[in-house]
C-alpha positions in Angstrom: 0.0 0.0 0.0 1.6 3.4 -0.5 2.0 6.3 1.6 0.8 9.9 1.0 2.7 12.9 1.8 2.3 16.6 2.2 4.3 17.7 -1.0 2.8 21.5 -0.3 1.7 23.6 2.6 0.0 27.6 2.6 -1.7 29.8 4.9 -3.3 33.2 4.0 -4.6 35.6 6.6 -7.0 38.6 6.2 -4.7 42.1 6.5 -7.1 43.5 8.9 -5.2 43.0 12.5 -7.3 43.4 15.5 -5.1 43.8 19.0 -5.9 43.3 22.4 -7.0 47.0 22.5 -9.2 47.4 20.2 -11.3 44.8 21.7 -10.9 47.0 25.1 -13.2 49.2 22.8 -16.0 47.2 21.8 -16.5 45.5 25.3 -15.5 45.3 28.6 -11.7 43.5 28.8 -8.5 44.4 28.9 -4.8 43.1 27.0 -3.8 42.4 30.6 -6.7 40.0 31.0 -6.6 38.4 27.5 -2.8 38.0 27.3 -3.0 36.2 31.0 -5.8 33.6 30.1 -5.1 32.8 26.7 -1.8 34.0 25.2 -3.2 35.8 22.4 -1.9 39.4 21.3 -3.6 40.0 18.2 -5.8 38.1 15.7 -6.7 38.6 11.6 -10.2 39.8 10.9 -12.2 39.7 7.3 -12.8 42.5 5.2 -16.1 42.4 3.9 -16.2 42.4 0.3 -12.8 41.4 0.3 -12.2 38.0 2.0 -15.0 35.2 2.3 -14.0 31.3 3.3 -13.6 30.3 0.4 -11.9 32.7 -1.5 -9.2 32.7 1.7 -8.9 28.7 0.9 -8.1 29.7 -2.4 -5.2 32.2 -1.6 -4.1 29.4 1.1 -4.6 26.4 -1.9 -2.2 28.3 -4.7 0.5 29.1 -2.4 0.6 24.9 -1.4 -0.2 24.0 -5.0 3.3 26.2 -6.2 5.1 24.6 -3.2 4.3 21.2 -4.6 5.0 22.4 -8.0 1.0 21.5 -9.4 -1.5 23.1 -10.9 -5.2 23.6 -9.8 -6.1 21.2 -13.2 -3.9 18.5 -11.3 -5.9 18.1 -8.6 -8.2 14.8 -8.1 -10.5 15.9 -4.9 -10.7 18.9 -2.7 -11.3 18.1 1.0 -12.7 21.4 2.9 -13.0 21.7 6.4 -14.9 24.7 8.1 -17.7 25.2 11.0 -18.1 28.9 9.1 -19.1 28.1 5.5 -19.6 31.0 3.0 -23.4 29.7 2.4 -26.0 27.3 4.6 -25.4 25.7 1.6 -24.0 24.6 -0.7 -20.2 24.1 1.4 -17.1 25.7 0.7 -15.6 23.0 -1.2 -17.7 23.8 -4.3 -16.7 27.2 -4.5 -13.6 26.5 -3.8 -13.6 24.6 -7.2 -15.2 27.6 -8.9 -12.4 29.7 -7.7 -9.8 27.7 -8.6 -11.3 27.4 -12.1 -11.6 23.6 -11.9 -14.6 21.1 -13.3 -16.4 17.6 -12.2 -13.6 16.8 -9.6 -15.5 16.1 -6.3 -15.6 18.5 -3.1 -15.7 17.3 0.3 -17.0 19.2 3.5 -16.2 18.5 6.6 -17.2 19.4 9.8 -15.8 18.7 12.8 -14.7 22.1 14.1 -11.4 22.7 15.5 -10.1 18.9 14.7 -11.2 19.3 11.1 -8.2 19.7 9.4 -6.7 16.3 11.3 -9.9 15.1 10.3 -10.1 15.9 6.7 -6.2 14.9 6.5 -7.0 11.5 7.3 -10.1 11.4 4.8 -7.4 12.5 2.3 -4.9 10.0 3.1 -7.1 6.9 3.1 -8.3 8.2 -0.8 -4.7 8.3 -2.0 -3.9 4.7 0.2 -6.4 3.4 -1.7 -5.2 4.3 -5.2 -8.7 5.9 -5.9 -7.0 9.4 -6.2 -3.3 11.2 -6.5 -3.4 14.4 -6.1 -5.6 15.6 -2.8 -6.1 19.6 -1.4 -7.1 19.6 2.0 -8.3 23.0 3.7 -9.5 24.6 6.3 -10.5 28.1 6.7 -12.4 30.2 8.6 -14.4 33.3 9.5 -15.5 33.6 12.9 -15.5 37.7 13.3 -18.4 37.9 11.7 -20.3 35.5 14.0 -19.0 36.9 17.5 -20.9 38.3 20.2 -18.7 41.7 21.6 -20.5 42.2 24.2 -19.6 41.7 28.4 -21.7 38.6 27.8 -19.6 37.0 24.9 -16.0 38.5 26.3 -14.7 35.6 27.3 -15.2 33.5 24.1 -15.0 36.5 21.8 -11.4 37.4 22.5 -10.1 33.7 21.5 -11.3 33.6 17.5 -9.8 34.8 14.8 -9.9 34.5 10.8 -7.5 32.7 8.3 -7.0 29.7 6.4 -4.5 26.8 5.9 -3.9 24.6 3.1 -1.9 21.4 2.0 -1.5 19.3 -1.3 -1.1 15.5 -0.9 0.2 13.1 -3.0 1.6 9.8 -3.2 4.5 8.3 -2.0 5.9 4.8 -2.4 8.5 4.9 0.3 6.7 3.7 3.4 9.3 5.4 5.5 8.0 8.8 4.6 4.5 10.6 4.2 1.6 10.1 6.3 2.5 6.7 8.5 -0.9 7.0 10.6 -3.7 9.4 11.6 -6.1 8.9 15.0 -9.5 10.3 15.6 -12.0 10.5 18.1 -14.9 12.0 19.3 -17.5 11.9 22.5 -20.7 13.3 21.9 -21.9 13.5 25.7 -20.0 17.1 25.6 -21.6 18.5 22.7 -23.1 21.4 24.3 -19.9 22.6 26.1 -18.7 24.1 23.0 -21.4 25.1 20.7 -23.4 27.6 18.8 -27.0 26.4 19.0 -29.2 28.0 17.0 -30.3 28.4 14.4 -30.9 25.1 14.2 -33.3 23.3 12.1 -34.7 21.4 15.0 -36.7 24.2 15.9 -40.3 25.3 13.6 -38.7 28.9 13.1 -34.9 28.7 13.0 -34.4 32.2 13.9 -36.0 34.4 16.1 -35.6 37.8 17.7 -35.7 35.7 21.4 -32.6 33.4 20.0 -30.5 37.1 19.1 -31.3 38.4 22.7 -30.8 35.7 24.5 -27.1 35.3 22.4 -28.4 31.6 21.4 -26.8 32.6 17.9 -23.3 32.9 19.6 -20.3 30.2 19.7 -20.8 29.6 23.9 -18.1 27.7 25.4 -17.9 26.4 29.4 -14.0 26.7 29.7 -13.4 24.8 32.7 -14.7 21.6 31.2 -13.4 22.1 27.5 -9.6 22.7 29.8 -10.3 19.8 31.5 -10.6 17.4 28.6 -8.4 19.0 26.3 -5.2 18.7 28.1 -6.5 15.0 28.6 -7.2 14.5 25.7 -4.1 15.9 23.5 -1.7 14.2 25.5 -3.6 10.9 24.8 -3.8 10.9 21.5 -0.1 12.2 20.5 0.8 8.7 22.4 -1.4 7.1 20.6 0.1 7.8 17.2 3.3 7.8 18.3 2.8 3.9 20.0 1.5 3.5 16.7 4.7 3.0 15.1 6.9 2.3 18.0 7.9 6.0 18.7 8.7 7.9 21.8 8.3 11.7 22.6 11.4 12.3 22.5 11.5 11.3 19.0 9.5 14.3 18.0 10.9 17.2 16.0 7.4 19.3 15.6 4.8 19.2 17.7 1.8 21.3 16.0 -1.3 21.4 18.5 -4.5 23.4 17.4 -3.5 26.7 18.8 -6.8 26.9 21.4 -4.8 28.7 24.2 -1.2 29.1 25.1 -1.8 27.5 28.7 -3.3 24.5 27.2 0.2 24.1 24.5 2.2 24.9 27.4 0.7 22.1 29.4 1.0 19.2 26.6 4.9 20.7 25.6 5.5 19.7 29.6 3.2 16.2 30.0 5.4 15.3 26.5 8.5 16.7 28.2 9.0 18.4 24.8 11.5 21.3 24.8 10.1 24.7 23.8 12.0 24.8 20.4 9.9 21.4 19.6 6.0 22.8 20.0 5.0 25.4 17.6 2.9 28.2 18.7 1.7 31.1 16.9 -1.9 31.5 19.1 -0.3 35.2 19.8 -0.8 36.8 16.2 -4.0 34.8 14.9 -5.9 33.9 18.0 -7.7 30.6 17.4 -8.5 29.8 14.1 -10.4 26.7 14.7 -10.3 24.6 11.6 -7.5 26.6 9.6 -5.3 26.7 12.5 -2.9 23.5 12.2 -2.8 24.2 8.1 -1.3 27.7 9.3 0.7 26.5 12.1 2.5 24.0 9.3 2.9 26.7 7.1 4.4 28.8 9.5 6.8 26.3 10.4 7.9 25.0 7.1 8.4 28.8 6.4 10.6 29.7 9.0 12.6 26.2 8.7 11.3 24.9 11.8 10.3 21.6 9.6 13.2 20.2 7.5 13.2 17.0 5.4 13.1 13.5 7.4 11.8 15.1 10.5 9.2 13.6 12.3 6.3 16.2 13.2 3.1 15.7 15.1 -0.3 17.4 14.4 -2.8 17.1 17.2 -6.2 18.9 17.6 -9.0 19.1 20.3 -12.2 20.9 20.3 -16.0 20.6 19.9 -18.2 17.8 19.4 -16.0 17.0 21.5 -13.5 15.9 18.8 -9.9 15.2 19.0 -7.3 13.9 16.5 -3.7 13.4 15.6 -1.5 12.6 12.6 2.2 11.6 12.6 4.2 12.4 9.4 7.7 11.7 8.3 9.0 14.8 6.5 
């Protein structure tokens, strides 16, 4: 069976930089507060009428497509992951196609939040294990300003999001040694409601109502003890578990790349893995969390600045809603 590998990675990020204080503006919180509890300095907002999710993708897709040295006409399948889609529907991954100028070749959604990328990696893997395709773009990407309540009642979730989106190309690789050796996923639906935005939903005979936008039912609401609870459960789990997988150690690790969620939470997995700080990527300070784009940009980031170099062996690892939680282990 062969392996796939990431041949090309990209990121793109909205040029419309929010700080610490200019949220002091729109509600009550301060930098002080925000830097303290989360680690995050600044994040990326949309411009209306200049980014949407999908057209972000699309920035993030070309830059991985030249890094692998492909065209938009090679690719086989597109794989999008998002909780913030441009439209009810259709998804993302069709207009994704559109903007890349491409025909016929399928478009995936996915939708499992801030594990979605993991998620939509290991979709893509298993197509190109198969044989059934070669050339895979997996995305994530997302808007989240627009969906934020910035009031004193949303503060303390409204402060963590942020926009942007990753991309990576994959494609096959007949050396089992390198690629993709194994992904992991999981998920425990007893915590769905712990991190969620609940309406509108379609359970309900009107799926928006004036009630739902007062009462901030429309808002992403998150109970932070438990999601911190489980999360830095959770991560550490399932980085053993791929790393057990094929008969690796921590200290094997080169790259660590965890969802950035919070600086306190990759702070705590970088010491439970007794990784040093040079080994776990973090970049939560400039984009906040960017849910389902954020290990696609973390990766970029990394192979950017050199962090990543060829035979290395990086870990991805994501927790979040659902409550999901996933990891992939890839030889460079």
């Amino acid at each position: 069976m062969r392996n796939s590998k990431i041949t090309g990675v990209g990121h793109y990020v909205p040029e419309n930089v929010i700080t610490n204080k200019d949220l002091e503006k729109l509600m009550p919180t301060s930098d002080e507060w925000i830097r303290e509890r989360t680690g995050i300095v600044e994040r990326r907002y949309f411009q209306e009428g200049v980014d949407t999710t999908s057209n972000m993708a699309a920035n993030a897709a070309r830059a991985a497509l030249k890094m692998a040295g492909l065209e938009a006409t090679d690719l086989d399948l597109i794989i999008f992951a998002t909780l913030s889609p441009d439209y009810v529907f259709p998804g993302s991954g069709v207009l994704l196609q559109r903007e890349l100028g491409l025909n016929l070749i399928p478009a995936l959604d996915v939708r499992n939040q801030c594990s979605g990328f993991i998620y939509a990696l290991s979709v893509g893997d298993q197509f190109i294990k198969t044989g059934m395709y070669n050339n895979v773009l997996v995305v994530g990407s997302e808007i989240h300003s627009s969906g934020l309540d910035f009031s004193e009642r949303g503060r303390n979730v409204s402060v963590i999001f942020g926009d942007g989106a990753g991309a990576v190309v994959l494609t096959p690789s007949d050396d089992p040694e390198k690629g993709i050796l194994s992904t992991h996923l999981h998920a425990e639906g007893e915590f769905a409601e712990e991190l969620a935005v609940i309406d509108p939903g379609s359970n309900k005979k009107n799926r928006l109502t004036h009630e739902m936008i007062e009462e901030g039912s429309i808002y992403p609401y998150m109970n932070g003890n438990v999601v911190f609870k489980h999360a830095v459960t959770r991560f550490p789990e399932v980085i053993e578990e791929a790393l057990k997988k094929n008969n690796y150690k921590p200290s094997d690790i080169d790259m660590l790349i965890p969802h950035q969620a919070n600086l306190r939470i990759t702070s705590y997995i970088q010491q439970k893995m007794g990784l040093p700080v040079e080994k776990v990527f973090s970049n939560i300070h400039k984009y906040g969390n960017t849910t389902a784009a954020s290990v696609p940009i973390a990766l970029s980031e990394a192979v950017q600045q050199d962090r990543i170099k060829e035979g290395d062996l990086v870990c991805l690892a994501a927790f979040g809603s659902g409550f999901t939680w996933a990891s992939a282990l890839i030889r460079w």
